[in-house]
N, C-alpha and C positions, 0 to 999 in steps of 0.2 A: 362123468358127472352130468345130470339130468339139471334144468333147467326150470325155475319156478316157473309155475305155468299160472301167470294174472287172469283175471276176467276181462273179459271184451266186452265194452262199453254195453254191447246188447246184452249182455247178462246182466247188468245193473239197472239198466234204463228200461223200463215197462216200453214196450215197444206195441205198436199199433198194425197191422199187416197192410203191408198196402196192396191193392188189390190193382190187377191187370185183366184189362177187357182179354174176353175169349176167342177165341177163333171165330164163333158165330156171330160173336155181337158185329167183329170188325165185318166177318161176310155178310150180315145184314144192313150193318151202315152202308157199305159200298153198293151192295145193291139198292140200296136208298137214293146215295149219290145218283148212280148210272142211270134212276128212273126218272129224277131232280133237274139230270142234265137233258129230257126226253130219249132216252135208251140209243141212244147212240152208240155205236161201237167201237174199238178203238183204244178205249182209255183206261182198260181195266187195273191197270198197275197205278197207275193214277189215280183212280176210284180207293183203290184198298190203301195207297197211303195216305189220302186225305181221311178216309174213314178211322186207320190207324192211329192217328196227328189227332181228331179231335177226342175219338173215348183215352187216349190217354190224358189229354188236359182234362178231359170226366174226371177221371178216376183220381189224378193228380188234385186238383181241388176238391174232390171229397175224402180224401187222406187228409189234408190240411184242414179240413172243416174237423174232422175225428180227433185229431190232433189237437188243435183247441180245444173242444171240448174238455176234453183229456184230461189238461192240460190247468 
C-alpha cells in the first residue's frame, strides 16, 4: 500500500525566495573590511566572516521587508 502523499505547507503558501549574498558580494565586503581596517594582513578569515554576518542580515531584513509587503 502506497501512502497519501499531502501538500507541504510550501505548496499552499505563496512563498517569497529568499535570497543569499554571492560569493562576490561576500568577497567584495571583505575586501571592503580589509581596506576599512587599513590593509592589514592577517585577518582574512575574519574579514569574510564579518562580511558573511552582515549581507546576510542584508538579505535577511529584505526578505521580511518582501514579506510584508506580500503579506
Amino acid at each position: 500500500m502506497s501512502k497519501p502523499i499531502g501538500k507541504s505547507s510550501s505548496e499552499t503558501e505563496p512563498q517569497i525566495p529568499e535570497h543569499h549574498p554571492t560569493r562576490e558580494e561576500i568577497e567584495l565586503r571583505a575586501y571592503q573590511i580589509y581596506v576599512e581596517r587599513g590593509g592589514v594582513d592577517g585577518q582574512d578569515a575574519e574579514d569574510w566572516v564579518q562580511a558573511e554576518r552582515e549581507l546576510l542580515g542584508k538579505y535577511r531584513n529584505t526578505g521580511r521587508m518582501a514579506k510584508a509587503a506580500a503579506g
